[in-house]
Structure formats: structure tokens, C-alpha cells
N, C-alpha and C positions, 0 to 999 in steps of 0.2 A: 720483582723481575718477571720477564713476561715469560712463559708458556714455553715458547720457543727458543730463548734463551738458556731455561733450565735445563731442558731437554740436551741443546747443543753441550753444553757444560756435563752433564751427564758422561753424555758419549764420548766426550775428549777424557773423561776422567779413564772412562774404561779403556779408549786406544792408546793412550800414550803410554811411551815403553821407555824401560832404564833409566838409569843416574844420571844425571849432569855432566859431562866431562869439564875437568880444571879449565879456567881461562875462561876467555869469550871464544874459542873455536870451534865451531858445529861439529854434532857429532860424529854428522856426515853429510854429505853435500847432494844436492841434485846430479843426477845424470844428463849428459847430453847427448844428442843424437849421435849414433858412434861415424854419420859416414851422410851424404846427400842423397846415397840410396835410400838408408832407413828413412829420412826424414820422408823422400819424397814417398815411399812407400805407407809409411803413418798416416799421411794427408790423402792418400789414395783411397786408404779404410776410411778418413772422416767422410771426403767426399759421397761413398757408395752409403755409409749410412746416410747420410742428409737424400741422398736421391731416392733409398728406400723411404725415409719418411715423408719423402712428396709423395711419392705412387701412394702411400697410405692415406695422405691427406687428400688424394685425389677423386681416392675410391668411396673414402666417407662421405666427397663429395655429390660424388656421383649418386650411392645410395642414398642421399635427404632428399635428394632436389626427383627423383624417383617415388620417393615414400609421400611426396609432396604433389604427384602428378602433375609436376610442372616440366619444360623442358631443362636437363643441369645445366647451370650455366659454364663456360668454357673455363676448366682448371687453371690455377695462378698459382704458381709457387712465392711462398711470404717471399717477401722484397728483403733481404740481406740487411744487416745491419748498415748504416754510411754514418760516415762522419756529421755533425751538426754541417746542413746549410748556410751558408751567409747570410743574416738577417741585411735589414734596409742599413741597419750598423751592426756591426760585429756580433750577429747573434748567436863544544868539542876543542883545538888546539887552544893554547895561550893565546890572547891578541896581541898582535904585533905592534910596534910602533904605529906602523902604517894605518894598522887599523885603529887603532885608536882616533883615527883622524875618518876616519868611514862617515858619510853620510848617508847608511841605510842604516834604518835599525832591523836588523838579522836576527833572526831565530836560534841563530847557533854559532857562537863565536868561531870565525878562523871559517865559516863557512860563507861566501859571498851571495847576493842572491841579486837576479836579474832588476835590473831598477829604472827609473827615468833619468836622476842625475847621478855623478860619479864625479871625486876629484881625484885628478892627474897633474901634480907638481904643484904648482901654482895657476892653476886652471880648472874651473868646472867646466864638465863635459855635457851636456842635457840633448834627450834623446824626443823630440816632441815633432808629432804631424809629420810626419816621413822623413825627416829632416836632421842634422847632425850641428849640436853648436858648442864654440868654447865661448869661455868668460874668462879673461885675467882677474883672479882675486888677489895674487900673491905680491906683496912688496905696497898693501895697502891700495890694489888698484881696484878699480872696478867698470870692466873698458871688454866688449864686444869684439872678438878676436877672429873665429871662422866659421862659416857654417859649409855644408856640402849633406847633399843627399844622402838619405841612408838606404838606398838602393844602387844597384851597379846601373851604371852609366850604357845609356840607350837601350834599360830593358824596362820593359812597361809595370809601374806599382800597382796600375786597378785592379783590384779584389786580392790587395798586400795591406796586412798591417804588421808595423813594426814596435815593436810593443819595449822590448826589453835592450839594456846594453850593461857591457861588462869592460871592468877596464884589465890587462894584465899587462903590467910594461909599459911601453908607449903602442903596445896592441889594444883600439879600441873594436870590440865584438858585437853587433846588433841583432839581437833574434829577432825573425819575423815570421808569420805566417800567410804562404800565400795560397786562397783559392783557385786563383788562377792556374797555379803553375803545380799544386795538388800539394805542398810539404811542409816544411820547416825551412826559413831562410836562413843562412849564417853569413852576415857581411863582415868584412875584417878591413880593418883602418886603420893607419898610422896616424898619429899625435905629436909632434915634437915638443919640446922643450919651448918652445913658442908659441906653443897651442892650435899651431895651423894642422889642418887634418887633409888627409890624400886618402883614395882610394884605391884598395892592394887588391880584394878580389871578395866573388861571394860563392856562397856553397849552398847546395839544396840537399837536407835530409831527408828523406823518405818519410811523412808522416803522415798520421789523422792533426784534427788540430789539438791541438795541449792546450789552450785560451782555461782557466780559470777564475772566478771571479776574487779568488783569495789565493792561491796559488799562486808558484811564478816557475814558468818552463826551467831557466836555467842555472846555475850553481856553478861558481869559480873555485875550488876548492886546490891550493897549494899549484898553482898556475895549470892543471885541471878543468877545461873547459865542461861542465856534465851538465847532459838534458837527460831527463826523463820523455816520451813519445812514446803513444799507444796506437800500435798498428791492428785494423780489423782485419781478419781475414778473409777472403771472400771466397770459400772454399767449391759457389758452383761456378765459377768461371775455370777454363783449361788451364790456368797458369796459376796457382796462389800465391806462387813465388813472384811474382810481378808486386805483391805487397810486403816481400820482407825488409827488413831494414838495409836500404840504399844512399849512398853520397853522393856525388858529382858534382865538378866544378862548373860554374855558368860560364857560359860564353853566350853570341849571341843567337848561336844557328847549334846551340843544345837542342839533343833529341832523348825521351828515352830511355832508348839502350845505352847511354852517357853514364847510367846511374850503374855504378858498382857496388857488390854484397859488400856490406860491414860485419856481418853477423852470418859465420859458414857456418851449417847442422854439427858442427864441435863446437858453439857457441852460443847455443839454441836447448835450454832444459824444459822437462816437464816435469808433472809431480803424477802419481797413481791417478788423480781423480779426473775422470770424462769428460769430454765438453758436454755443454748442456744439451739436450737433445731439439733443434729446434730454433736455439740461440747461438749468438756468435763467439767465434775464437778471438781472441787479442795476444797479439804479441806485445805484452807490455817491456818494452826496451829501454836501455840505459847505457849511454851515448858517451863516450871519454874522448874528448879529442886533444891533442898535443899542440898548445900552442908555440912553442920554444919553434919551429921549424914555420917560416915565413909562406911554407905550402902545407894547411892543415891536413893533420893526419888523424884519423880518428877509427875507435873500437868499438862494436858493439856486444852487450849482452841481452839476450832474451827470453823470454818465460813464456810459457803457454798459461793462458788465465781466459775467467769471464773478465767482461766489460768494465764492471761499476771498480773504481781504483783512485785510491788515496797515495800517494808519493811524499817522503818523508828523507830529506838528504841530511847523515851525521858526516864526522870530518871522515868516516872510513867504508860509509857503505849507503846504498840507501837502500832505503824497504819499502815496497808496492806494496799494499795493502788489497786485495780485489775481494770480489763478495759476488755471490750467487743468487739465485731465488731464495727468500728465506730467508734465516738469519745464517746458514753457510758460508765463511769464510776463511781465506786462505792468507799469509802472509810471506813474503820473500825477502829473503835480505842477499842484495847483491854487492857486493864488497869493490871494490875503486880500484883496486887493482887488477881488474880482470880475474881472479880466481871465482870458481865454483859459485856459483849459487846457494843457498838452505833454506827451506820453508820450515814454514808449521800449520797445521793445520786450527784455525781459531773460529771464534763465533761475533756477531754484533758486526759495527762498521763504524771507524772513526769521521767525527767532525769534519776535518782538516788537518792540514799536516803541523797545525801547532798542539794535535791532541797526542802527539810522539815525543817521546823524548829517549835518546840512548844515552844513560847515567854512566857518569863516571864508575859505579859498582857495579858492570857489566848485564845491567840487562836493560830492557824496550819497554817501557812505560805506555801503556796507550791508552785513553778517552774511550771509550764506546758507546753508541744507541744500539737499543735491538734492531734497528733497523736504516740503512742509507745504498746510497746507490754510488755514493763515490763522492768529488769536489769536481768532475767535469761541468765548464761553462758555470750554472749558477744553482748546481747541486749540491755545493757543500753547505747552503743556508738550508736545506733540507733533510730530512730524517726525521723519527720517530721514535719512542718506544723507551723502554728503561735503562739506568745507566749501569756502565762498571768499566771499574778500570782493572785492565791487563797488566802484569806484570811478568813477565819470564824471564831469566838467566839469557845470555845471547847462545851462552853453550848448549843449550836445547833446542836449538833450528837442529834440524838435521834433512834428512833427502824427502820433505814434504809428505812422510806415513805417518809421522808423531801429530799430536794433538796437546795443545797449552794443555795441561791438567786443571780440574776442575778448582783447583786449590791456586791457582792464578789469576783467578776471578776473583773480585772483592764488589757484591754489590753496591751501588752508590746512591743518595735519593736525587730527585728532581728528574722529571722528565725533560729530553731532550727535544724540545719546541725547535720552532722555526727561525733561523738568527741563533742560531746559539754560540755563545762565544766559551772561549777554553785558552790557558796559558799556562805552564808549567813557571815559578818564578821560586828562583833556591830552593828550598825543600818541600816547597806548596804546590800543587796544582788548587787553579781554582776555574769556576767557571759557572755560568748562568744565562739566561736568556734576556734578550732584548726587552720583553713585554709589547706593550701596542706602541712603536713610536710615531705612528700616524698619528697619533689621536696629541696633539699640541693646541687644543682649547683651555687656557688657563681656569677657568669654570669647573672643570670636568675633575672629580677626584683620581687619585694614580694610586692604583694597588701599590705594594710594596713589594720590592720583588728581593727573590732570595739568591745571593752570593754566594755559593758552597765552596770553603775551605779544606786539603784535606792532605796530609803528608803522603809525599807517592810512595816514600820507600816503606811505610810498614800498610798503608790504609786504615788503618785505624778510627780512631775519633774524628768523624766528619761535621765539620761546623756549617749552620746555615746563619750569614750572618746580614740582616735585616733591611735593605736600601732602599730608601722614597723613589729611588729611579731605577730606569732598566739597566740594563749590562750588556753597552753597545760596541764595547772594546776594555781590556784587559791588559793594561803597560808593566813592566819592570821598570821600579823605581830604585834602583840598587838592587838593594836585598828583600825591596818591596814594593809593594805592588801601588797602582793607579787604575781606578775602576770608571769609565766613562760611558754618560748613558742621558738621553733626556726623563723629564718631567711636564710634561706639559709643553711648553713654551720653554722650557729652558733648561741650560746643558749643564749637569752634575758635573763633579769630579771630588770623588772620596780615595781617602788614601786611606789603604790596609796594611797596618803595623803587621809583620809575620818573623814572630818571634817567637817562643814555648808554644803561643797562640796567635790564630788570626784575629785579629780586633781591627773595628773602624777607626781612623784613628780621627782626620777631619775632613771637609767637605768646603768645596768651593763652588758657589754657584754664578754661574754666566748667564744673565737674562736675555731672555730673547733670541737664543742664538741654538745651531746644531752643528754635529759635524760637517763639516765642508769634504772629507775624504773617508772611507770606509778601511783600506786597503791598511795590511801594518805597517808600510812605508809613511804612510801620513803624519805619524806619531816621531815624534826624538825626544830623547832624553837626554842630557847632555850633564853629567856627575861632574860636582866642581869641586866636593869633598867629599867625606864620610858626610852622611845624611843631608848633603847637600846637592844642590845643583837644578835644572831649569829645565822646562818642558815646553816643549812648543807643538803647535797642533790648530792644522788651518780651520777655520768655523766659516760661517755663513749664518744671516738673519735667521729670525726663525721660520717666516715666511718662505723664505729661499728652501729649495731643495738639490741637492746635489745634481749638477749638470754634467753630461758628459760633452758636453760643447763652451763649456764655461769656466773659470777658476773660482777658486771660493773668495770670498768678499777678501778675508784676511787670515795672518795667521797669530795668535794669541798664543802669549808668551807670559809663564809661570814659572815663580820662583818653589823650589820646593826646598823647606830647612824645617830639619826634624818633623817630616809626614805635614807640615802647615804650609799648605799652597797660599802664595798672594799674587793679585796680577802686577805684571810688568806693562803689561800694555798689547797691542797688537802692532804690527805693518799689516796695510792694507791695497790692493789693489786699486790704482787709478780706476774709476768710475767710467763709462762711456762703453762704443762699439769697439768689440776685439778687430785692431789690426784684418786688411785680406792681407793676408800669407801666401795666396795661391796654390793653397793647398794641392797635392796632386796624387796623396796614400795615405794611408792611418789619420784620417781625417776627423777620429773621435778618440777622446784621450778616456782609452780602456783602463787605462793603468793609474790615471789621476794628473793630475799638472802642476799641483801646489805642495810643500814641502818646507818645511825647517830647514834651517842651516845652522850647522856652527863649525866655524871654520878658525883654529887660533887667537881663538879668544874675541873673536867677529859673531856678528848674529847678521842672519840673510832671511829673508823672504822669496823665495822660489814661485809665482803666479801668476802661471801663463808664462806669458813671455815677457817679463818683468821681474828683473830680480833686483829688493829691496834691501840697500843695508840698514841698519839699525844699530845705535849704543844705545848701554846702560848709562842715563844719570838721573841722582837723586832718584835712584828706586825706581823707575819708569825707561820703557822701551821707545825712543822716540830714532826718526828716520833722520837717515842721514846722508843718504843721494840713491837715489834707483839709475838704474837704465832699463834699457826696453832692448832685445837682442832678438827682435822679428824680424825675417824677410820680408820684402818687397814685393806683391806681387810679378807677375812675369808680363 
């Protein structure tokens, strides 16, 4: 464990205070600013201190360029933190019946997460290139029903991508984010029972952007619309408050002062510890809107934190994660019901938000490197340093002065490389790193890379168990797991028995081929019995590399019975030039375009804008009529 790890671990042992109180409920809770005088008065103190450390940066300035007998050059105060620029492209409960019928594979049962496709009755809903479509699947059909913008009508999409959509009811919801317009978009659509889609209205949230390359903004939880969004604060401009958490309805002549507070200084907490001196505030906020009322209404809570921030939604709370210089870090857990806030004060910085887990025996399982900076854009493939997993009681958050005790650390082996992947699956966490999967010259020898096995709930006996290939994703296969990774030229898949013990159990190999999607949406698992059931998961040649302007070749379909993968076959994408669509927003598929189906006993290929069906006969997946549900350009 590194240096600085120790150390932090150290220090929480010595600060953190008293017993556990019964249950999961915090000992005690954050405070919040009692009134919009305090707050405005707090941000008054930040301000004068950052103005004093200019005059100080100024003078230091002044005295080099002096001690250098040259003329000083004309003082600059550092440029504020900003949000990522637009690059050239984008740069818990039971499941319900319903869900059983889900086409995402989710992190957390009963917990919805923003996606490309979604079905609504007898209809897929698919969210691709600015645009809104149905497909009739139901009653054995397969027939191109509506499509409609997924932007309001005569407001301009350039520098909008629309990334996500949710279904609750016959309310379809599209997040997007626009540069243009500076926020978070919220479009809300009707669906009927026939599949034809109208549009009701959109909303703009006050945001930085939330884009993750593993992540996903939003969360449906028990008809619960929840975003997570990190506001910067920009504390030398005269108004900071022009960046708190804000909604407003679009129209087409919105200005503005359109946008009303979501989050008043009684809904706004801090914890004891200072902002950094030098660096930026974030109000990292967590966003409830009420869909049941056809005119969104929505709540906000908010935290004062540094920048670097990992978000983790369970069915009743969700937990920022933020991290400092250092290995200093802090954690919040903000509850779905609008109550209180609790931190704690912690060390290290999780993966992503699959390196969380809140157990049914009431506490916060978390992943750790000694070192990250968060999962913003395409930071969560980054970090460094040595592992351990966290474990505390949930009734140990309290008003963010406690500190995990050092005796909640369990160090772990394997360094946390670049690509690292991580899954909690029944009693196991496991997790490992990619290796080089650049390097696909079948010539070339391939290290062996190590799968670390390891029970969250005591940490105990950690197993490294031994793989010819890297560790390029990590599936629940039931009650076990699926480890997916190249070799060379070609795509592994070993299935890990997790039973007393982690064992390999067998391994299938696909020549020539790689993932076609990264994202955990790419992946379904589809359980037909006890140790039964089918995996699907789109590939691509091995020459191919993943395009964000392209879909993947095909999708390959695996039988799994008793941990023994065999193939079924693939669907594959019609060959040739993609369809013009006439694209006119989100014109690069950030979020992936290709996808498994299983829909009632049906298998679908989801690719581009081509959705293939497929049966099972004689042990083989063979097609069984596609359509094509592109527009036309204009």
C-alpha cells in the first residue's frame, strides 16, 4: 500500500469518533446553510480569500520578473476551472415483472439507468443521432412505427447531444447535453399504445456537462426521475449564484433569468473541510424530478466538494464520491427522499461507479486506487497506485468530521493500471486489468494476466486466478461471473464458478474478432434456468476497431449451461454505406448503437439502424427478417 495511503488510513483511524448507531441511519447528518444570507455571506469569505491569493500571486510575480531585471510581465489571475470544451466530437428493490423484461443490463436491480433502447408495451423505443423511434415487436411483428426529433421543435440542436432516454409510463424522457444553450436537456414525450410518439415539452437544468465514458447521467428509480450534475463554481465573477442549481421550461424566446433555484441555502450542505486554496468549488448536485404531473417538477440537493467525483445510485441514496490533491478524500451519501445529507471522511478514489456496492447488510462496499481523479469524460480508465477495498456500516456517515476507521481498509494486491475493470457479482468482487489490447499480432506472446477473486463481506482470502487474456469486461452470469478480454487476435470468454471458491471454470474462444462496444449496456445476459441461459454481445473483426460512426459487424450469441459456453451463432449487420439520415445533433454514437435483445422468448440484433430478428434451430442462431428504421434525409 503506498505511503500515502497509510498515512491517510492513519489519520482516520485517530479521527473517527463513537459507536455505530442501530440500522443504516447516520449518526448525523450535514448541516445546511441556515438562510441565503449565510450562504451568500460564506461565498463572500471564499471570494476575498481567492482575491487575496491573487494579490499574493501577483506580488510573487512581480518580485521574480524584478530579481530577473527584466520588465514583470502584466499579472493574470489562473483562469477558473470550466467545464470540458466540445471537442471536433463530443470531447437494491425485487425486480418487478416489468423488469424482468428490461433490455438494459443494470448495476442494481429496481434501479433504471439511462440507455439507447427501452421497451414500452409492445414497442422498442431507440434513441439514436438526435432522433426518437418506435418498432412494433409485439403480437410477433416487426414493422417501423414513428420517429420524431428528440429536440423541441424549432430550437436549434448544434452543439446538443442527446445521449440518454428513460421510459416511465407512456412518458418517454431524453437527456441531453447542450453546449450551446450551457446545461442538461430534459425532453419529455408521449408514446401511446400504438407506438406513435408526440412532443409535450423540454427543460433545461443548470449544469457542467456529466458525459462519462462509463457512466450514465440519469437513473429511473420507482418512477423517480435522478441526475447526478457537477456545478463549478466560479467564485471571481459578482454573482456565483448565476451557477447554482437551476430549471426552466424552453420556449422559444427563453432568457436566462427563465431559470429558477432548485436548490435554496436550506438545501445546500457543507462538511468542516476548506476548499482547496487556489482550486475550484463544485456543487456536486442530485436532481429528483416528479414525473407523475405532465409539468415536470423537480428537487435539488447539494454538497460543497473539490472537482474529481465518482456517483454511485442505490434504490435509496446515492453517494458522490470526490477526492482532493492527494490521496484525500471525502464521501456523501444523499438519500432520494430529500432528507439530509452524511459524509465521511475517506482516502483513495474508486474506478467507477461499479466499484460501489450498498449490501443488503447495511454498508458501502467500495473499490479503491491510491490515486484518481474521478470517472468525468474518460477519467475513469485512469488512476493509479495500490488497492483496498472499503467497507463501513451505512450508520457511520454522520455530519462529514468522522473518518472510515482505519480498520475499514482491507489492503488488496494488484495495481490499478490503466483500463481497469471491477464487478461486484453475489458474494465476490472481482476485478483486473485490461493488459496491452493494442498489441493483436497473433506472433506476439500475451502475458498472463491476473483476475483477482475476493469475498466483500469479510475480505479475507483473496484469490489471483491465472487468464491467457486481458480483463476487458466483467458479466454476472447468475450467481457467476463471465470474464471478457482479447489475446492477441482473438476474444476470450472464461466463465468463473463462485462458489466456497473462485475457479475458472471454461473458456471460449472467438478467433479474429474484438469487442464491438465497451459500455455495460453492450453486454445481456438473458437466464433461462438455474445455470442456464444465453449471452449476447456485439463483436467486430479483429482488424476493426470500435467506431463511433459505425456499428459493430455483428452480435454473437452464447449459450451458457453449467459455466460451458457454446456458440449459437451471430446477426450481422448488412455490409455497405450507412444510410444519409440527415443527421442535424448527436451525430456520433457516444453511448454505442449495437445491443442484444431478448424480448419473450425472441432474440433481436439492435445495429445501427437495423434491427435483426433471429431463432434458435438445431443449436444455431440463424435470421429471420431484419428491417432498417432510418430516416430519410431531408
Amino acid at each position: 500500500m503506498s505511503s500515502a495511503l497509510k498515512i491517510t488510513f492513519i489519520l482516520s483511524l485517530l479521527l473517527s469518533a463513537g459507536s455505530h448507531a442501530a440500522g443504516t441511519a447516520p449518526r448525523k447528518t450535514l448541516a445546511p446553510f441556515a438562510s441565503e444570507q449565510a450562504l451568500n455571506s460564506y461565498l463572500q469569505q471564499l471570494q476575498a480569500r481567492q482575491a487575496a491569493l491573487l494579490r499574493e500571486q501577483q506580488k510573487l510575480q512581480r518580485a521574480t520578473a524584478q530579481s530577473m531585471s527584466a520588465p514583470p510581465a502584466p499579472p493574470a489571475p489562473p483562469a477558473p476551472p470550466a467545464p470540458p470544451a466540445p471537442m471536433a466530437a463530443k470531447a437494491a428493490p425485487a425486480p418487478s415483472a416489468e423488469a424482468a423484461e428490461s433490455v438494459t443490463n443494470v448495476q442494481t436491480a429496481g434501479v433504471d439507468e439511462g440507455g439507447i433502447v427501452k421497451l414500452h408495451g409492445k414497442h422498442l423505443v431507440m434513441l439514436r443521432r438526435g432522433k426518437l423511434f418506435t418498432v412494433q415487436v409485439g403480437g410477433n411483428a416487426l414493422q417501423p412505427v414513428s420517429s420524431l426529433d428528440a429536440f423541441a421543435p424549432g430550437s436549434d440542436p448544434s452543439g446538443s447531444w442527446y445521449d440518454e432516454m428513460l421510459i416511465d409510463g407512456d412518458t418517454v424522457v431524453v437527456i441531453g447535453y447542450s453546449y450551446s444553450r450551457g446545461g442538461t436537456e430534459i425532453g419529455l414525450f408521449d408514446v401511446n399504445g400504438d407506438g406513435k410518439l408526440a412532443y409535450r415539452s423540454t427543460y433545461h437544468l443548470r449544469s457542467n456537462d456529466y458525459y462519462s465514458s462509463r457512466n450514465y447521467a440519469s437513473r429511473l428509480v420507482g418512477g423517480k426521475l435522478v441526475f447526478y450534475s457537477p456545478l463549478s463554481l466560479n467564485l471571481r465573477r459578482g454573482d456565483p449564484f448565476g451557477g447554482f442549481p437551476a430549471l426552466r421550461r424552453w420556449r422559444p424566446d427563453a432568457v436566462p433569468s427563465d431559470f429558477k433555484r432548485i436548490a435554496p441555502a436550506t438545501r445546500i450542505y457543507r462538511t468542516d473541510e476548506e476548499p482547496e486554496t487556489g482550486f475550484g468549488l463544485t456543487l456536486h448536485t442530485v436532481t429528483v424530478c416528479d414525473l407523475a404531473q405532465r409539468d415536470m417538477r423537480c428537487e435539488a440537493t447539494a454538497v460543497m466538494g473539490p472537482q474529481g467525483r465518482v456517483f454511485y445510485v442505490s434504490g435509496e441514496s446515492v453517494f458522490v464520491w470526490t477526492t482532493r490533491r492527494g490521496s484525500d478524500s471525502g464521501v456523501f451519501r444523499i438519500p432520494l427522499d430529500g432528507s439530509a445529507p452524511s459524509a465521511l471522511k475517506v482516502a483513495g478514489a474508486p474506478v467507477d461507479q461499479l466499484s460501489f456496492l450498498e449490501s443488503a447488510d447495511g454498508h458501502l462496499n467500495v473499490l479503491l486506487r491510491a490515486e484518481g481523479q474521478g470517472d468525468a469524460m474518460w477519467d475513469g480508465a485512469r488512476g493509479r497506485g495500490d488497492m483496498a477495498l472499503l467497507r463501513v456500516p451505512l450508520a457511520s456517515f454522520s455530519d462529514g468530521r468522522d473518518s472510515a476507521p482505519a480498520s475499514s481498509y482491507k489492503a488488496l494486491p494488484g495495481g490499478g493500471g490503466y483500463g481497469l475493470q471491477n464487478r461486484y457479482v453475489g458474494s465476490y468482487l472481482l476485478y483486473g486489468n485490461p493488459g496491452n489490447p493494442g498489441r493483436r499480432k497473433a506472433d506476439q506472446a500475451w502475458p498472463r494476466q491476473p483476475l483477482y477473486a475476493v469475498r466483500w463481506a469479510d475480505a479475507g482470502n483473496v484469490q489471483a486466478l491465472s487468464l491467457p487474456h486481458g480483463v476487458e469486461r466483467i458479466e454476472a452470469l447468475g450467481n457467476d461471473a463471465v470474464v471478457i478480454g482479447a489475446q492477441g487476435r482473438d476474444l476470450h470468454f472464461s466463465t468463473i464458478g463462485l462458489g466456497a471458491q473462485a475457479a475458472i471454470a471454461t473458456r471460449y474462444i472467438r478467433a479474429d474478432a474484438a469487442q464491438g462496444e465497451s459500455r455495460s449496456h453492450g453486454f445481456f445476459y438473458k437466464p433461462q434456468a438455474a445455470g442456464e441461459g444465453v449471452i449476447g454481445l456485439p463483436i467486430l473483426g479483429a482488424d476493426e476497431w470500435p467506431g463511433l460512426n459505425k456499428s459493430s459487424a455483428s452480435v454473437l450469441y452464447l449459450r451458457n449451461s453449467g459455466l460451458t459456453l457454446t456458440e449459437l451463432g451471430g446477426l450481422a449487420a448488412r455490409p455497405g454505406q450507412a444510410p444519409d439520415d440527415g443527421c442535424r445533433a448527436s451525430c456520433v454514437d457516444w453511448y454505442g448503437n449495437a445491443r442484444p435483445l431478448f424480448l419473450q422468448g425472441r432474440v433481436f440484433a439492435l445495429l445501427g439502424y437495423e434491427l435483426v430478428e433471429g431463432a434458435l434451430k438445431e443449436g444455431q442462431i440463424r435470421e429471420v427478417r431484419r428491417i432498417s428504421y432510418a430516416p430519410t434525409a431531408r
